[in-house]
Every structure is written in structure tokens, then in C-alpha cells.
N, C-alpha and C positions, 0 to 999 in steps of 0.2 A: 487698261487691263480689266477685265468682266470681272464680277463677283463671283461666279464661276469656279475661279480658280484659289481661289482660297478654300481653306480647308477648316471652318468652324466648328465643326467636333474633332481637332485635334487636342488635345490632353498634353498640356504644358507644366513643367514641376518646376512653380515658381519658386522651392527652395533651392534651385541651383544656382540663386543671387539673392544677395539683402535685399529681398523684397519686402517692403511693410504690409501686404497683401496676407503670407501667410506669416508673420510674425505672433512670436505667443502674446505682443501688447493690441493685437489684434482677434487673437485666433484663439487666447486663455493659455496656460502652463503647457498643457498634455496637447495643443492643438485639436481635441476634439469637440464634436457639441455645438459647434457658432459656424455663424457664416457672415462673412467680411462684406458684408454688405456696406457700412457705412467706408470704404475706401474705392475710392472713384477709380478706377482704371481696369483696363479690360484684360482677360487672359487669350485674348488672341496675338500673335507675330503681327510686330508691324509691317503693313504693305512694304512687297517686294521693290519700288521705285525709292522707297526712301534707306529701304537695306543697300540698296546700290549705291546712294549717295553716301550715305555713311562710311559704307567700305571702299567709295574710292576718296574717302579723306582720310580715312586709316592708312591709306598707303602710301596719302603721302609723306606719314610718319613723322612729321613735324609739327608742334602743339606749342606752338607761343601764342604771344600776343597779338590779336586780329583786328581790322576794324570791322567794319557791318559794310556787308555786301551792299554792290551798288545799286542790285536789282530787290534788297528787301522791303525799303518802305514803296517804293512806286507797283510793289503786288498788292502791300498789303491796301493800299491806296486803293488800287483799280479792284481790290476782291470788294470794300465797303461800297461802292462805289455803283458797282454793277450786282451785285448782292441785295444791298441794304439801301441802296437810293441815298445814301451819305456820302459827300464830296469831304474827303481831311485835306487841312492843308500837312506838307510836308513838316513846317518849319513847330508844327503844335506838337509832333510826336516824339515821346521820352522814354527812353528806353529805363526799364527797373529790372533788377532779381527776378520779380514775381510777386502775385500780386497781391498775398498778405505782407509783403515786405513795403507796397507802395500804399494800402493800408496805412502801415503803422506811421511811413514818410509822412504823407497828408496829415495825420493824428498832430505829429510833430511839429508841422511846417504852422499849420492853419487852426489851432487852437492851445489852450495854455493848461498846464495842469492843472485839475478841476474839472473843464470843463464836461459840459456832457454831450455825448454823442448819440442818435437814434439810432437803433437797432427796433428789426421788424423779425420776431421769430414767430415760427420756428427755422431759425436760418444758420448758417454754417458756423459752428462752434468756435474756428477761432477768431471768429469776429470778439466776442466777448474777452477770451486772450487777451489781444493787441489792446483793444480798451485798458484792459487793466495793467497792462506791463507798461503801457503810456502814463500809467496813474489819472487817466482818465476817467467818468464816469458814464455808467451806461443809462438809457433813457428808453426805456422798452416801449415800443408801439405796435401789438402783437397784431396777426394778420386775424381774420375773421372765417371762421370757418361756417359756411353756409351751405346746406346740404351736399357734402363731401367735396366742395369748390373752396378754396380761400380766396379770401378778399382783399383790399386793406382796408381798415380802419382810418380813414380820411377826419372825419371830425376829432379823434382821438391826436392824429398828427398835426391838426391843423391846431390844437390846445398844449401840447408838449411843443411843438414849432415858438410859439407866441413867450416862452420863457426864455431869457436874455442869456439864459445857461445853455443853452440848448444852441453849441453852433456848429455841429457836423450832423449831416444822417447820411450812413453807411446804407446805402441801397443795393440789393441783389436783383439783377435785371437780365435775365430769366430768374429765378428765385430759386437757389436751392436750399433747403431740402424739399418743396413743396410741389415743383415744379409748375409754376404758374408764370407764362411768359406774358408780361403788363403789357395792357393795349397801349395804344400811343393816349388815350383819351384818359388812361391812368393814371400815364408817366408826366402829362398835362398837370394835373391837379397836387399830383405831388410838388410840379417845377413849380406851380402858383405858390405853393404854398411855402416853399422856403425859400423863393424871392424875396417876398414881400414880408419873412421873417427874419433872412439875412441869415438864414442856412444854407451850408456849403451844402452840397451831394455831391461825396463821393461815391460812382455807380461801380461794382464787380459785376463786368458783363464777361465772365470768363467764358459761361457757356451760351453766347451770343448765336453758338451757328446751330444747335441741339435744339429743333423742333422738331415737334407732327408737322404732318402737312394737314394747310387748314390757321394754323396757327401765326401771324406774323411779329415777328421780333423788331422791336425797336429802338435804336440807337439813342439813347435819353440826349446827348451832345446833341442827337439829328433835330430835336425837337424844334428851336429857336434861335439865333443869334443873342439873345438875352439869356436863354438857359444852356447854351453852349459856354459860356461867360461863368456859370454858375455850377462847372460840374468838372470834376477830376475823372475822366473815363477810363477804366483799368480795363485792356482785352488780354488775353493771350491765346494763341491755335492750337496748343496741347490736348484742349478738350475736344477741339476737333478731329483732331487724328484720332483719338483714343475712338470716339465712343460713332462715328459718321458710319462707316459699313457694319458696325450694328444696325443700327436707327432704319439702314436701309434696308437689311436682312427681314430686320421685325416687322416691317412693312410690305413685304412679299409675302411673309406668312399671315399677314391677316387678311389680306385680297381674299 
């Protein structure tokens, strides 16, 4: 279906569902004055092919308990695959909630309370959260802001790395709020570095498939069989459907 046929100045009144969009813990008491900028998701309808889907499972009007389609990990398989130049095996991938909930699993599973976890802000608030509701500690390794570009702080990581306290870093790969998608030659120095410190990375690549063109994204697992060993990869497609025929819109208008 063309982008064509959608209709992006349609005018949606998100208060006709609990939407967190226009909520007064978003939008202040009287709803006036602010804009919901910091809540991720779009006010366009989603594409007509998945409205279809959806309503022909609404019809079949029975809502128990399911297993996972046969055909979902061998897409999701072949989209990384011929996408991302990343080969998954089947047998690696684990289905969760979502993926501040595999977050807090990982916090749980793979450290003790105490321990400290790296966060790189300015990044997605409830990382700090899940820190703390784990009775975790946080270990800040802020990014570098260099002539309106951020960085990371490599020698800064490679010195909080080297403390025995220090055994998760919670990595955002594209980075939100900043939007900096790490080169592979980044995601390199980072994998060196908590190797050889015996820090886990757990990577949020939620927004894995949200670039420019020009820009390539890379799968931190893709890096090495050594640092595939060495990383908890959280995805999910959500952010794709949300924010993809934007990204593409916005890019026809800048031609």
C-alpha cells in the first residue's frame, strides 16, 4: 500500500481511550500549556493491513490461551538477517513483557543487591527506576556533549568498569533521548571494556530499526561470538510500527 493513502493531517481525539498521551500526568491538571513530547508514540491510525489483522481475530471472538505462531520467530529471524546482516539462532530467543520488565529480570537474575549498574544519561528515565526498585545502585557514566553531537565517555567507562561493584551496564543502542545510533567501532570499545572487566551489557535496542539514512545500526550480539556471550539483547517491533512511515514522510519532505 503507497503512503499515498494515508491521511497525516487527520486529527485523532486521543481522549476517546485511556491514553497516557493526553493524560493530565502528562498534559498538567487543566490539560493546557505542555506538549507530550516526552511520550513516545504517534497520533496517526495504524496501517490499514494490521487493522485487518486485528479485526479478523476479533471475530474470531475467542481470547484464551495461545502459543506463539509458527511463523513469528523465523520472520523475526529472516527481518535481522537480511536487515542487520545478524544470523539469530532460534533456540537464543526469549520471549518477556517488555522490555523495562527484562530490564529489571536481568537486574535480578545477574547481580545482588548492592550492586552497581552503569547507566549513560541522559537516557530513558526508567532505567534509574528499575535500579532502584531492585535496590540496586546506579553508577553514572554520562555521555559527552561535543559540539551539539554526544559521545561516550570511554575513559570515564573504562575507570567505573574496573570497580568490582560495578557488574551490569544498562546500554541504549540507538540511544534514547539523544538519539545517537553507536558505530560498530563504539559498540567495539564498549564490548572491550566490560569483557575484560566482567561486565554484563544488557543492550535496549528497542529502537533498532528508527534511523536516517546514512546512518547504520548495529546489533551489539552482531559484534562477536565472545561479545554475543557477553550481552542480554532486549528488541521489540513496536517502535517500528509506531514511528516507520513517519521517518519516511519526513524524509520526502526534506528531498
Amino acid at each position: 500500500m503507497s503512503r499515498t493513502e494515508f491521511n497525516f493531517d487527520e486529527a485523532i481525539d486521543r481522549r476517546e481511550v485511556p491514553a497516557l498521551k493526553p493524560h493530565r500526568v502528562v498534559l498538567g491538571a487543566d490539560g493546557m500549556g505542555l506538549f507530550p513530547a516526552g511520550v513516545a508514540d504517534m497520533d496517526f491510525r495504524v496501517a490499514p493491513p494490521i487493522q485487518d489483522a486485528m479485526q479478523k481475530r476479533l471475530i474470531h471472538g475467542v481470547f484464551s490461551y495461545e502459543t506463539v505462531p509458527a511463523d513469528l520467530f523465523p520472520a523475526l529471524i529472516n527481518w535481522f538477517e537480511t536487515r542487520h546482516g545478524w544470523r539469530i539462532e532460534p533456540d537464543h530467543i526469549l520471549r518477556a513483557p517488555n522490555v523495562l520488565n527484562s530490564l529489571a529480570i536481568a537486574a535480578s537474575l545477574f547481580t545482588d543487591e548492592g550492586d552497581g549498574i552503569i547507566v549513560q544519561p541522559p537516557v530513558f528515565f526508567d532505567f534509574y527506576d528499575i535500579i532502584a526498585e531492585n535496590k540496586r545502585r546506579m553508577i553514572s557514566n554520562p555521555l559527552i556533549l561535543k559540539e551539539g553531537r554526544y559521545e561516550m565517555d570511554f575513559d570515564g567507562l573504562e575507570r567505573l568498569a574496573t570497580n568490582p561493584n560495578a557488574r551490569m551496564l544498562y546500554l541504549c543502542n540507538p540511544h534514547n533521548p539523544v538519539g545517537r545510533v553507536w558505530t560498530r567501532e563504539e559498540l567495539a570499545r564498549i564490548a572491550d571494556i566490560c569483557r575484560r572487566n566482567g561486565v554484563l551489557v544488557v543492550s535496549d535496542e528497542i529502537h533498532a530499526d528508527i534511523t536516517f539514512p546514512g546512518h547504520s545500526y548495529t546489533p551489539f550480539a552482531s559484534l562477536s561470538e565472545a561479545d554475543a556471550r557477553n550481552v542480554h539483547y532486549l528488541y521489540f517491533p513496536g517502535k517500528e510500527l509506531q514511528y516507520r512511515r513517519l521517518l519516511l514522510i519526513f524524509h520526502d519532505h526534506r528531498r
